[in-house]
N, C-alpha and C positions, 0 to 999 in steps of 0.2 A: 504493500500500500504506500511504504515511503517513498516508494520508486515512480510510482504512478501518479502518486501527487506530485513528484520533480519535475514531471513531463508539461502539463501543463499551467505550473506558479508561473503566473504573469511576470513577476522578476525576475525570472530567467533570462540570459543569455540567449538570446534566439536570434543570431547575428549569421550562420549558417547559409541559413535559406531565405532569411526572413524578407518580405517588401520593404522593409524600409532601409537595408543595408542599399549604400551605394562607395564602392570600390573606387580610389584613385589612384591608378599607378606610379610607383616612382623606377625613374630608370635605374640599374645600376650602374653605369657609368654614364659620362658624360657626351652628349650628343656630336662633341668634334673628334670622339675617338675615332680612331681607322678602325679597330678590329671591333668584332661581333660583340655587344653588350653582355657581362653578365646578365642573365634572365633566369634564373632559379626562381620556382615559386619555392622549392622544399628546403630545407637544412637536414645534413645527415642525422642521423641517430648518434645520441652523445653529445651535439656539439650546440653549445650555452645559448639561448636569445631566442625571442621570441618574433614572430612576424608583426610589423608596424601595419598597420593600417589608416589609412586617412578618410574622413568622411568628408562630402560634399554634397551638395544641391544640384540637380540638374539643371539643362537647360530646358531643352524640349523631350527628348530622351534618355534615360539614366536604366541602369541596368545592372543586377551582378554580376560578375565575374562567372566565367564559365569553367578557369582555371583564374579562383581569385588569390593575386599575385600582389608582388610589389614592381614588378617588371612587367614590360608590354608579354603579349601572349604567345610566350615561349620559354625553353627551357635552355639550362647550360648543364656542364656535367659538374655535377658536386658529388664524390663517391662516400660510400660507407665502409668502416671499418670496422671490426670489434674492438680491433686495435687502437693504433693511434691515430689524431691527424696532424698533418705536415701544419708550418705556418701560413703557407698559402691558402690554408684550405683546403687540400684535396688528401684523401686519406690515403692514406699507407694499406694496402688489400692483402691480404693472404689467401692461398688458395682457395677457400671457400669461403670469401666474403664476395660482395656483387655492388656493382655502384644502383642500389634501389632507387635513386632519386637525380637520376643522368637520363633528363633529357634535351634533345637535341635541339638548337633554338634554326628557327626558320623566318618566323616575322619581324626579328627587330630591324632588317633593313628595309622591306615594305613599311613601317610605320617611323624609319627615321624623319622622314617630315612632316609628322603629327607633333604637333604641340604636347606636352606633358600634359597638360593639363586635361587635354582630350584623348589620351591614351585610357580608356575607361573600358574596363573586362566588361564581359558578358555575360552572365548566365542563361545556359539553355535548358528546356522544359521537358520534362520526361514525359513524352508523350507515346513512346513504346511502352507497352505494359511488360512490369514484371513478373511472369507466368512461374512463380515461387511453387513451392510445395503446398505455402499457404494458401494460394491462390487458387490451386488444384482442388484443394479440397473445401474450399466454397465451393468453386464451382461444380463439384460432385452434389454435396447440400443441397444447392439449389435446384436441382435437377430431382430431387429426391421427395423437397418441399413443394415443389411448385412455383419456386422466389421468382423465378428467373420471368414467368407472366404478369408478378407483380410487379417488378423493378420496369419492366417496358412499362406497362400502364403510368405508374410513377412519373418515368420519361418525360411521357407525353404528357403528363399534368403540369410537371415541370413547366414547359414548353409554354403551355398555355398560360400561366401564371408570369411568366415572362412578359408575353405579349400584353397581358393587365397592365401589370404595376409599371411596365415604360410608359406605356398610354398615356397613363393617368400621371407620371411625373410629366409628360409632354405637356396635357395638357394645363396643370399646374402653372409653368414654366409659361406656357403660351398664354394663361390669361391673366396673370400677373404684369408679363410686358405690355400684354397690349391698353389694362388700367393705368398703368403707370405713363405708357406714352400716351393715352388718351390727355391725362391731366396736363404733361409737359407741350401736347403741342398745344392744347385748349388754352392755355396760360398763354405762349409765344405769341398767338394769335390775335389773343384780347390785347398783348403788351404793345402788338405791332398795331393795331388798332385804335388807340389809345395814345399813341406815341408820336403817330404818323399824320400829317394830315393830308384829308383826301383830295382829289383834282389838283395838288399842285406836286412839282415837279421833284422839291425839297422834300427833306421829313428830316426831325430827330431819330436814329436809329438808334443810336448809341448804348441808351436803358433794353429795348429787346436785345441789343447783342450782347450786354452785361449779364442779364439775365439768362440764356440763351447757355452764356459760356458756364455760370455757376450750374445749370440745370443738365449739361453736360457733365464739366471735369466732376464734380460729387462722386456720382454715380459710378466712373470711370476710377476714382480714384478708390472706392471702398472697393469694387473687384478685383483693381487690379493688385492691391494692398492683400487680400484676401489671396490670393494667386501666389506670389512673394513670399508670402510670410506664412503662410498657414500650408499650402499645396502647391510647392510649384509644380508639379506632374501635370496639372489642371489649366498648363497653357497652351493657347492655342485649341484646335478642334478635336484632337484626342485618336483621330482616325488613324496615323500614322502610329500612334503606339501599342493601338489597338491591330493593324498589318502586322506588328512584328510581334508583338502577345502569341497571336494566330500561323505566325511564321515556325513559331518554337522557342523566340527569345522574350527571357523573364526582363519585365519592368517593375521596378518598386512602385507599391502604393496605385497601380495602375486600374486597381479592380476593390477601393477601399471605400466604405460608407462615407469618410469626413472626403474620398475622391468626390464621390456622387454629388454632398451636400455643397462644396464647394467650387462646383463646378458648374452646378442648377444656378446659386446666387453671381456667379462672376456673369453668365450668360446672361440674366437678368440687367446686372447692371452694367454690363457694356454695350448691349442691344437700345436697351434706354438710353445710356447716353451718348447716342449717337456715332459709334464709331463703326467704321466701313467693314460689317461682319454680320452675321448672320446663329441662329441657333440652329439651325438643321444639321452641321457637323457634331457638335459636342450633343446632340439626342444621340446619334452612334457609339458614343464614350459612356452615353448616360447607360445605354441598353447592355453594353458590355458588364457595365458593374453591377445592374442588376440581377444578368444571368448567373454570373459568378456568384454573387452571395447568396440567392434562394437558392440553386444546384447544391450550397454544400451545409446549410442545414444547422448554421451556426455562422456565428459572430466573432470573428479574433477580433475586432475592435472594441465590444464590449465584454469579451471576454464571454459570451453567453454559445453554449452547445443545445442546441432546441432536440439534439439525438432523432435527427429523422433523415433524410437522404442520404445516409453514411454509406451508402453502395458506389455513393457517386466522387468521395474525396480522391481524386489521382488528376493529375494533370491531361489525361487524353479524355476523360468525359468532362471535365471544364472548359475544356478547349468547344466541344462540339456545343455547348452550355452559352458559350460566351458567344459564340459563331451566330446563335438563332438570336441570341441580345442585340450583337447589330443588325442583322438582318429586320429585329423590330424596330431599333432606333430609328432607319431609312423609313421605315412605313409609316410610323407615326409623324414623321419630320415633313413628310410627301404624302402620303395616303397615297401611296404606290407597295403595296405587299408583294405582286410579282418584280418593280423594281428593285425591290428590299434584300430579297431572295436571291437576282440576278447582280446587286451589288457586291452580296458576301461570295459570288461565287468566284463573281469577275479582278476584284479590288483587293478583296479582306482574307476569302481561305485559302490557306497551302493547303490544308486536306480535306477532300470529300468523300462521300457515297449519296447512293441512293437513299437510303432511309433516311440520313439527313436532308435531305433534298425536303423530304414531306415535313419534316417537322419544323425546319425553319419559314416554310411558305406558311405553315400553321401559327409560328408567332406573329408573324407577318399578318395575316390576316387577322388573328384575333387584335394586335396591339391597331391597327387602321379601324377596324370595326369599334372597338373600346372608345378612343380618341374621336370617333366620330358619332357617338352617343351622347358624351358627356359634352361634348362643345356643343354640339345639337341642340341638346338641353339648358347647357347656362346662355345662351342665346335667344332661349326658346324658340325656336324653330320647330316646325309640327315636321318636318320632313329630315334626313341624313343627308345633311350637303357639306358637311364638315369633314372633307375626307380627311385631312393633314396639315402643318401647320403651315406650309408655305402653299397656301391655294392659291393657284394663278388664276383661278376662273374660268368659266367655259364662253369659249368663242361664240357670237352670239348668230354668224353664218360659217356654214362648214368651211374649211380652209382649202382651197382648192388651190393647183399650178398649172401651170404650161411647159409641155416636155422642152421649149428651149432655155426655161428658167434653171433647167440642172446644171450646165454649165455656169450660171451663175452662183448657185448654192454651193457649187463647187469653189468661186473664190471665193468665197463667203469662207468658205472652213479654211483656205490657205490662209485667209487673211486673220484668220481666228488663229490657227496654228501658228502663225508670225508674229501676234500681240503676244501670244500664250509663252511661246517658248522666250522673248524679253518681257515677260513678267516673270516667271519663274528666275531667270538669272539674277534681274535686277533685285527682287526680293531676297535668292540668297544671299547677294553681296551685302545687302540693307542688314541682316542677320549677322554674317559675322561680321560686320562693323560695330555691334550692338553687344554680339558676345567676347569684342577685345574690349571695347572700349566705356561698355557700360555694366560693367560686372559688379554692380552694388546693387541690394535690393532697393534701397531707397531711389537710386539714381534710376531703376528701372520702373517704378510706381509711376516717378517723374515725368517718365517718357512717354508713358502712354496716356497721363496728364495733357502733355504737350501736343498729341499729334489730334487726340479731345477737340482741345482749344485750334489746332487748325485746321481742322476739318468746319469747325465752326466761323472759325473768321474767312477760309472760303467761299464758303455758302451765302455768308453776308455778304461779302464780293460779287459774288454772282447778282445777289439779289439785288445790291444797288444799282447796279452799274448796267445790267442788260435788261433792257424795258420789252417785254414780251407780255403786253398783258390778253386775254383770250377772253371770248363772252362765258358769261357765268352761266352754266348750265348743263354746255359738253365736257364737261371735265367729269371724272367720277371721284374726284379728290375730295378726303373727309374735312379735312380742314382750309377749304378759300382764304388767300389773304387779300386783298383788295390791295393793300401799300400804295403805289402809286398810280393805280388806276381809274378809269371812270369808274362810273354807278354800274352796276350789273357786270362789271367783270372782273376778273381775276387775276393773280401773278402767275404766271405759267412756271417761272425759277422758282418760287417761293413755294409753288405745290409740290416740285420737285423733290426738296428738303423738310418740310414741315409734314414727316410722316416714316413709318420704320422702312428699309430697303425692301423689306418685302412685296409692303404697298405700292410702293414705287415702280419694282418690275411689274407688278400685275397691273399699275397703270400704263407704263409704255406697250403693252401685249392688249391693252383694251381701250386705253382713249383714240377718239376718233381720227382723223384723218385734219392736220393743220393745227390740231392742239399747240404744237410747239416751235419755234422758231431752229431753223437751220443752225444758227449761233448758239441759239439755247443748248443742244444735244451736244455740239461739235465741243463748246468749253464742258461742260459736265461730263462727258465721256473723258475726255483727257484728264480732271480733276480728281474725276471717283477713280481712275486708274490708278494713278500715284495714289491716291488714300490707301487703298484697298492693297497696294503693295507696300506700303510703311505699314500698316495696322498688321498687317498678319507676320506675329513672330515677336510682337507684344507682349508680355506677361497677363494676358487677360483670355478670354475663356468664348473665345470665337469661331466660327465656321467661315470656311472661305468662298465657299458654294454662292453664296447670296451677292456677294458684293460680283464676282465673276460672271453670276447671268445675270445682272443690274448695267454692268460695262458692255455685255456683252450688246444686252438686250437695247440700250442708247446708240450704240452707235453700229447698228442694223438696224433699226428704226430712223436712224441718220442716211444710210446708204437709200434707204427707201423714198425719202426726202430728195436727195439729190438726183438721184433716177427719175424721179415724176416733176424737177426743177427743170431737169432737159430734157424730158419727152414727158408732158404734159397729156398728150392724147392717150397713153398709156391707159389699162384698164384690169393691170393685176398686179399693182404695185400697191397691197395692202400693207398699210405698215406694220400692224401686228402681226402679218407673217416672217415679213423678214424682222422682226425682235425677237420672234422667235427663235428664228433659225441661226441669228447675229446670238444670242446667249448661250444655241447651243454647239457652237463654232467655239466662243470662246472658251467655254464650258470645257469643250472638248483638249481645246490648247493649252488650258491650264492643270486641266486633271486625268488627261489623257485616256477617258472610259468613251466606249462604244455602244456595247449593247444595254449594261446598265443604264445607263445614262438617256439615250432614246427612248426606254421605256418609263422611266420617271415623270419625263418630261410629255410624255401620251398621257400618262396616268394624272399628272397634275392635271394639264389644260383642257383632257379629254377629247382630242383633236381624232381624227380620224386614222384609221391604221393605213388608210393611204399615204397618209402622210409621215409616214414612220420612212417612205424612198427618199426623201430629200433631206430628213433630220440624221440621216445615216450614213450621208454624202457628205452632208456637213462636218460632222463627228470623226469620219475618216479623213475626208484630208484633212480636216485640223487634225490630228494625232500622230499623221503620218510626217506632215513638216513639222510638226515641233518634237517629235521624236529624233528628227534629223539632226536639232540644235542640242536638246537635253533631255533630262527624265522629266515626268511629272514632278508636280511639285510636292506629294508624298514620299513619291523613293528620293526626290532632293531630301528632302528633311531628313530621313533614315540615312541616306546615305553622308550628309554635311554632321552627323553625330554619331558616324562610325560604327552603326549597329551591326551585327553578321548577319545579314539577312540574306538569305540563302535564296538566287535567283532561280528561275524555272528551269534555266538548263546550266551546266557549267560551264565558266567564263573559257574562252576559247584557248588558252593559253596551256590549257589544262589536257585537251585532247591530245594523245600520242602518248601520254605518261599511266604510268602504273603506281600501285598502292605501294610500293617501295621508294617513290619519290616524295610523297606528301608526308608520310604517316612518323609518330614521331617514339621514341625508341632511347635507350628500353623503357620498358613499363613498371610501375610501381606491381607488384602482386599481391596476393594473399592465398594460403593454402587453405587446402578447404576446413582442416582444422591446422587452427593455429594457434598460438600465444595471444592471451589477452592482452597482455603488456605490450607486444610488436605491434597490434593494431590501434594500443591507446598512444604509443609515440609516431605511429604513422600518420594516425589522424593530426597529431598537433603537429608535426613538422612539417608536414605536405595539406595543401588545399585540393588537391583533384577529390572530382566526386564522383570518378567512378571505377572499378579497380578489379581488373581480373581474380578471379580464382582459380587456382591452377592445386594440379594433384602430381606424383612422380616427379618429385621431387628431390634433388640428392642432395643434404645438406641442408643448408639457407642459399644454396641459387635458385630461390622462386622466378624471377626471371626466366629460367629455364624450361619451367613445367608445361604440362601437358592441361589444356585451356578444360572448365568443366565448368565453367559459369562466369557471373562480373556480379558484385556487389557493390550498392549505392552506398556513400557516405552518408547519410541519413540514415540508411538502415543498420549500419554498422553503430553510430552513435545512439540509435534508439538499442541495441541490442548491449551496450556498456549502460545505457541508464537504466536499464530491466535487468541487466545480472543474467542475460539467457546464455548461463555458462554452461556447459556438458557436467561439471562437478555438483550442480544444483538442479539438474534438468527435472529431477521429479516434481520440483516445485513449481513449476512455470509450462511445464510440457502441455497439460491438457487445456490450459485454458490463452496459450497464446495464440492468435490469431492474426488472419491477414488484418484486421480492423483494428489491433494492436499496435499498426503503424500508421493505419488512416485517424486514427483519432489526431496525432501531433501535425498531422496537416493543414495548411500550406508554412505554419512556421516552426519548419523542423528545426530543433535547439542544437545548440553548436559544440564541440567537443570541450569547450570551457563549461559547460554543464556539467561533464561527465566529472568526479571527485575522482582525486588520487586513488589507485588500485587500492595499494598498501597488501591486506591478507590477499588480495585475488590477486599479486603480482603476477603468480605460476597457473592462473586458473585458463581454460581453452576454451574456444571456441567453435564451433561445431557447425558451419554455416551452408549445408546440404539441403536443409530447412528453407534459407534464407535468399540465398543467391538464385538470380534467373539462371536456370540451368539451361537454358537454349536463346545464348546473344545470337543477334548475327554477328557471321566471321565472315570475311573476307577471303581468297588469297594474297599474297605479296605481288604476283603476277596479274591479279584482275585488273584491268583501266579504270583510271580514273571518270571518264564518263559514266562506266555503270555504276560504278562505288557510289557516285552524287546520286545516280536515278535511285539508287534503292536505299541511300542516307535520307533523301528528302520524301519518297514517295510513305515510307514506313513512320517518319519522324521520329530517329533517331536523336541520341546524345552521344551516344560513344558508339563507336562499332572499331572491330579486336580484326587485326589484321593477322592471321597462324600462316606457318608454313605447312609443306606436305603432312607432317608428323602433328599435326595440332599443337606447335607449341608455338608461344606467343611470339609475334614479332614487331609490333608496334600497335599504336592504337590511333583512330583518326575520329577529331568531333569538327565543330561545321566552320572554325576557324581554319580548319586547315583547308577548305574549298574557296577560302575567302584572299588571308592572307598570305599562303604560301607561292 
């Protein structure tokens, strides 16, 4: 009982595994050395000092350590002796001693021109199941009780309950902005009204734009403060670390209730205070955290075990858990279920099947149908027209073309592809100029203060200065300003801004024909372009989607303009078509989706499926030229923060090579029964987490033996906090279980938990029970290309490279397809 209560005392040591560990590496030597870096993560057996660790904050993604080091990710040779060691460091061997903790370094000259500071390890997710002896005989059990019809059933409720509780956080979320911006433009309004006097050419602005900026920065400044200081994980749209979650790599804090809470309030008040972003990104972040904490049936933040889905604690049914959470986020954000479904398949999963396929259309659909009850309802509306939160509205004549317009839809998407791909660069140069040069959190609260207040003193720019006023009546804008205009009409600029980006698209997709001046779109297009690439990368809690088909959507509704300015007789130059097809151009240039993406944008506006041929011409060529210049601006972000994100094929450099040039050697072992004492200094001298077990063995050359399974550092450190010795096996035999280890899930306690042996110095361990007895192996002869298809297709963490005779010869994880 003392043992089991050590497992989970909240004052524990849970630095291991845990989400909120974030790893910064220090080099061993100095960056102008010639020769290859010290890079040991281990120290031999015997020799004095402990491993330093440094904490930090992320930026936009932070991660553990996948081999968590003090050096970039690779190894040097540090031998062991029983004997002595030299002054250098390297031990003095005798014939049957073995260098346990020699291995071979590969990446520190791929990461010589990484900044230290961005030398940041990995962790990756075990999303191959460990098919243990324990696990065998559950699933015997099961089979026996019938578990195995209730655990599906379970599943599937799961599932459903998903698709609720995002709904309803969506909707939450959505009608708290839309009250809150109800009041701030109704105020702007009256202020400008009030301030302004009408029919003459003059006004005092000055009080609405004072007002205007406090009714901004506030807002801007408590999320983005909240972001900073409380959550930085929670910056930005959440999509990109939610890709590499899904990918196999671990994010701290990335799937946390105070993630969820503070990520709901930064969206809230940065949507209010006007800055160039949207909430349909972070509903995807929101839907991920949800899946993840209802799948596992308890609370590590409130320390609360509700004891009920415990079938489901392992990292590969979290994964498929988390998969149908964003798939709900998209439907709830869109009221597009089958877009939601074709997002995660397209965007978000490295792994699928069939059965997954139905259950995440099923969150999908319950979280759109949910969402579009309860907005239904607080609206009161007798009818379901609330599909999602970004409704563009339905077209009010079907959207029809002319087969000579495909060529023009066609530049329409190059021209979207060409903004897309210098928006993406330009944004990440904006980024790391942010992350050298603005590395305070206060200086970062500041910034996004600042681009607040310019976004505001633009818009007042706009307003004074370009006089576009329109008759009161064709507009379907909530809030008219009159400012400088006659009796019965409107500021066309000023409806522009006085309302959330959402409105906005869905007014350039739906105001009439002559609403806006040629100037008007051309300066607003260029304006909200730069906003929308300074704002995203902000410490605030935004989606990029909105602001992209906003730009998009202006200046294709510009193009449409200038086409009916020089061919007047024209008679299919609707301009809500081409905003259309201009948002989904750009749409396309910036976040480089295809099929997802054309079905959202059917699902939103309810257009016709004919017109699914032009929005798909669109889509491609933009993806296809700004593929030419860069990535999306997702894999930008994953890839500008060095994550291993494991591409769909391997990088081409890689074809013609064998598992004897990547894989890295020798390997740490363990016999199948071994010394408790060798595995309690192995754990604290060495960080790998994951460790051959080998049998036929002559001596201590484990290195040498004959492969017969791999044991997790987790399960090794849960089996020293349980005492599940061979010398006390009577004690613990009957009633240890695979659930044994599910309960300390996802924060497995770290071997600074485990207490000094002392009496079990000579006690063994027995781990036949324990260890997957069927890894996959490799040969040393197989290529490299298959190696990757069947690392990534299976989602692995380690895979054990043996020679003919099954005995080890090195071991490869997904760094080595990255940076070797």
């Amino acid at each position: 009982m003392a043992d089991k209560k050590k497992l989970i005392d909240p004052d524990d040591d849970l630095s291991s595994d845990d989400d909120d560990d974030i790893k910064i590496l220090d080099t061993a030597t100095s960056p102008e050395s010639t020769e290859e870096p010290s890079t040991s993560h281990c120290q031999p057996i015997g020799e004095t000092g402990n491993s330093q660790h440094k904490e930090g904050v992320p930026s936009l993604l932070t991660m553990d350590a996948e081999l968590e080091s003090e050096a970039p990710p690779t190894y040097e040779s540090i031998g062991y002796d029983a004997g002595t060691i030299s002054a250098n460091g390297i031990a003095n061997r005798n014939e049957n001693s073995e260098p346990i903790f020699h291995v071979r370094s590969r990446t520190a000259a791929s990461l010589a021109g990484v900044p230290q500071q961005e030398q940041t390890q990995y962790e990756s997710l075990d999303y191959d199941v460990c098919e243990n002896k324990l696990f065998q005989d559950e699933q015997l059990s099961r089979l026996r009780d019938r578990f195995s019809l209730r655990t599906h059933i379970i599943r599937w409720i799961i599932f459903i309950l998903i698709g609720i509780i995002t709904a309803v956080i969506a909707c939450t979320i959505d009608i708290v902005i839309e009250e809150l911006s109800e009041l701030k433009y109704n105020f702007l309004k009256s202020s400008v009204d009030d301030n302004v006097t009408v029919n003459e050419s003059g006004g005092d602005l000055a009080l609405p734009y004072l007002w205007w900026l406090l009714l901004s920065a506030v807002p801007v400044a408590i999320g983005a403060g909240m972001v900073t200081y409380i959550e930085p994980i929670t910056a930005g749209s959440g999509i990109p670390q939610v890709k590499s979650y899904l990918n196999g790599v671990k994010i701290p804090r990335i799937v946390r209730v105070k993630t969820l809470a503070v990520k709901s309030i930064g969206v809230i008040t940065s949507v209010v205070g006007g800055l160039a972003g949207g909430k349909e990104g972070p509903m995807i972040h929101a839907g991920a955290v949800v899946a993840a904490g209802i799948s596992q049936g308890k609370s590590t933040t409130f320390v609360k075990d509700f004891h009920v889905f415990k079938a489901f604690r392992d990292d590969h049914e979290k994964r498929d858990f988390v998969l149908g959470g964003a798939a709900a986020g998209v439907s709830a954000a869109f009221g597009a279920p089958i877009g939601g479904m074709l997002f995660s398949l397209e965007e978000a999963a490295s792994f699928w099947n069939q059965n997954l396929i139905w259950r995440t259309l099923i969150a999908s659909i319950i979280s759109s149908f949910t969402l579009n009850i309860v907005l239904s309802a607080y609206h009161g509306v007798s009818g379901l027209t609330f599909t999602g939160l970004f409704n563009l509205g339905k077209f009010d004549h079907p959207l029809t073309f002319e087969y000579f317009e495909l060529p023009l839809f066609m530049l329409l998407g190059v021209m979207g592809g060409l903004m897309g791909a210098a928006w993406n660069f330009l944004n990440t140069q904006i980024n790391k100029f942010r992350s050298r040069f603005v590395p305070w959190r206060a200086g970062k609260v500041c910034e996004a203060v600042l681009v607040a207040i310019l976004g505001v003193t633009l818009a007042c720019a706009m307003i004074y200065y370009i006089n576009d006023c329109r008759p009161l009546g064709n507009d379907p804008t909530i809030h008219p300003v009159q400012l400088f205009c006659e009796d019965n009409e409107y500021n066309a600029v000023a409806a522009l801004w006085f309302q959330t980006p959402e409105a906005t698209v869905r007014a350039l997709f739906h105001d009439p024909p002559g609403s806006h001046k040629i100037l008007t779109l051309a300066v607003f297009t260029i304006v909200y372009y730069l906003l929308s690439c300074s704002t995203f990368g902000l410490n605030v809690s935004l989606g990029v989607f909105i602001p992209t088909a906003l730009v998009g959507a202006a200046w294709g509704r510009l193009v449409a303009m200038l086409l009916f300015y020089m061919f007047p007789e024209t008679q299919f130059l609707h301009p809500g078509k081409y905003a259309l097809i201009g948002a989904a151009a750009n749409l396309g240039g910036v976040l480089r989706m295809t099929i997802s993406l054309s079905v959202i944008l059917m699902e939103t506006t309810g257009v016709e499926t004919s017109f699914f041929f032009p929005l798909i011409i669109a889509l491609i060529s933009a993806k296809w030229v700004g593929d030419y210049f860069n990535d999306g601006i997702y894999d930008t972000v994953i890839e500008v923060n060095h994550v291993p994100m494991l591409p769909w094929e391997p990088l081409p450099q890689y074809k013609g090579l064998t598992a004897q040039a990547i894989l890295s050697k020798p390997v740490v072992c363990i016999k199948l029964r071994d010394r408790a004492h060798y595995i309690y200094e192995v754990l604290h001298k060495c960080n790998h987490n994951g460790f051959p077990v080998v049998d036929d063995v002559e001596g201590d050359r484990r290195s040498e033996g004959r492969v017969c399974g791999i044991i997790l550092r987790s399960q090794l450190i849960v089996i020293l906090l349980r005492s599940l010795y061979v010398e006390n096996q009577r004690f613990w035999q009957q009633e240890t279980t695979i659930q044994t280890f599910r309960d300390v899930y996802p924060r497995y306690p770290s071997i600074q938990s485990v207490k000094p042996l002392d009496r079990k110095f000579n006690y063994t361990v027995d781990l036949s029970m324990f260890m997957n007895p069927s890894p996959v192996r490799v040969n040393t002869y197989d290529s490299v290309p298959r190696i990757f298809n069947i690392f990534r297709a299976l989602g692995l963490r380690h895979l054990l490279v043996i020679n003919n005779e099954n005995r080890i010869e090195g071991i490869i994880t997904r760094r080595d397809f990255i940076y070797k």
